[in-house]
N, C-alpha and C positions, 0 to 999 in steps of 0.2 A: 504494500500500500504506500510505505513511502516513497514520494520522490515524486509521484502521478500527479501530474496536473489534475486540477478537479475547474468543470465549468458550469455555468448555472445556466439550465436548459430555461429560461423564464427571461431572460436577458442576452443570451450570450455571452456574459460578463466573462474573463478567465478572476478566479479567486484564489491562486496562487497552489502552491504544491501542498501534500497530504505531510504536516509534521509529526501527526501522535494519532491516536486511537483513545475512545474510551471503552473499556469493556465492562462487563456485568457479569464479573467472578463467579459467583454463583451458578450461573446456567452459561458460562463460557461462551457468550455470544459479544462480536460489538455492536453497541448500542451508536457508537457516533465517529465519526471524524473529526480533525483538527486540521481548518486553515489557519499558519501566521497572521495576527493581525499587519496592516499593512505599516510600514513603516513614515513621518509625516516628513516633509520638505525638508532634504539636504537633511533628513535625522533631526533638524531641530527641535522640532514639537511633538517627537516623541513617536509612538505607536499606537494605532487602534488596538483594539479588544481581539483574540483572537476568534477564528469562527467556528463556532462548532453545529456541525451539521447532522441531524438524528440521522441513522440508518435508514430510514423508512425514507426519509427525503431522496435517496442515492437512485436513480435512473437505470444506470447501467455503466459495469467498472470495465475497460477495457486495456491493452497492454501497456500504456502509457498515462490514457486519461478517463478522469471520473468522471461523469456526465451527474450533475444534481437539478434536481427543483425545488430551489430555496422559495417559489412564490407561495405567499399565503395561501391557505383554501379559506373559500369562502364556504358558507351552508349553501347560498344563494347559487353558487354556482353546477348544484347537481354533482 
């Protein structure tokens, strides 16, 4: 999982490479991925939050990249 681009099918956006994993010791599943938050101008101001994306959001993992749908669900949307 490390190193894979991950993009978000809702935008196109690229949101950078997969750094960590969360898992769910228990029932030995991951529950989430880790994007780096992004880093702010020339480093000055610092770093965003990083991203953590449920499992259930992940589209489809392929040999380099992660395909996601960060966009919210609506009820309204069926």
């Amino acid at each position: 999982m490390r190193n894979k681009e991950v993009i978000d099918l809702s935008d196109g956006r690229r949101l950078g490479f997969v750094c960590d994993v969360e898992v769910d010791i228990r029932n030995g599943r991951i529950i989430a991925i880790v994007v780096p938050g992004r880093k702010g101008f020339a480093g000055i101001f610092g770093k965003t939050e990083d991203c953590v994306i449920p499992w259930c959001n992940i589209c489809k993992i392929g040999d380099d990249i992660i395909i996601v749908n960060n966009k919210p669900h609506n009820l309204s949307d069926g």
